[in-house]
MARGU-326344 format. One record per atom (N, C-alpha, C): residue in one letter; x, y, z. Coordinates in steps of 0.1 Angstrom, whole numbers, plus 5000, padded with zeros to 4 digits. Layout:
AXYZ/...
% end
This chain:
X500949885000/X500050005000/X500950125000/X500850214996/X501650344994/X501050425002/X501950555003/X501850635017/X500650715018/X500550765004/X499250835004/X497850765012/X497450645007/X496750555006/X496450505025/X497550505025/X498050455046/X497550605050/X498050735046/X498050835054/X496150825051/X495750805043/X494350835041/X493350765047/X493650615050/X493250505060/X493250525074/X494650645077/X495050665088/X494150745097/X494050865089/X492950985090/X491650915091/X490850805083/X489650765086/X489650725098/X490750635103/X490550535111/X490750655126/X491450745124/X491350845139/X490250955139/X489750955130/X488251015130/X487050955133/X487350795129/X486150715139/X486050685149/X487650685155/X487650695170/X487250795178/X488350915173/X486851035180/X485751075174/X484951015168/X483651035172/X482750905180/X483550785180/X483350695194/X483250755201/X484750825203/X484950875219/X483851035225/X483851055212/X482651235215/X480951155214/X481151035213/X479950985213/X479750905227/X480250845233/X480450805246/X480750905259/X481651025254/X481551165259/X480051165266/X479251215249/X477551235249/X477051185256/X477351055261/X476150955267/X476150955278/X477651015283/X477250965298/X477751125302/X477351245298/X477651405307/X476051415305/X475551495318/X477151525324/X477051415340/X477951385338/X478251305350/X477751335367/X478251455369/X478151525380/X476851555387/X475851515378/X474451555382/X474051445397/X473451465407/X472951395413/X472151305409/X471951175421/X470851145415/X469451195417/X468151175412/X466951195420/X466551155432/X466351245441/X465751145454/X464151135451/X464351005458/X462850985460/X462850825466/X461550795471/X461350625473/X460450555470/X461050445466/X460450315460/X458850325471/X457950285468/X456950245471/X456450085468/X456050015475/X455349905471/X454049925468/X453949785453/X452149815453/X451449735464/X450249775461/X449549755476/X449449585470/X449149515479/X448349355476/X447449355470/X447149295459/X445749255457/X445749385446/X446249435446/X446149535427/X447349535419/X447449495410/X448049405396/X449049575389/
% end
């Protein structure tokens, strides 16, 4: 394979990693947020 050809594979191949990584970024910010409080409730007996 010739250089151009590598350098051009090269550039694809580190542009799909960051946008893996700016995509995994996205999924999990923002981090810092608390959680919600609140509590679990049980349903009552006898309603479905």
């Amino acid at each position: 394979m010739n250089d151009k050809k590598q350098q051009k594979l090269d550039e694809k191949e580190r542009k799909e990693q960051d946008d893996y990584l700016e995509e995994a970024l996205e999924e999990t910010f923002p981090a810092s947020d608390p959680i919600s409080p609140g509590r679990v409730a049980k349903k009552p007996e006898g309603k479905k």
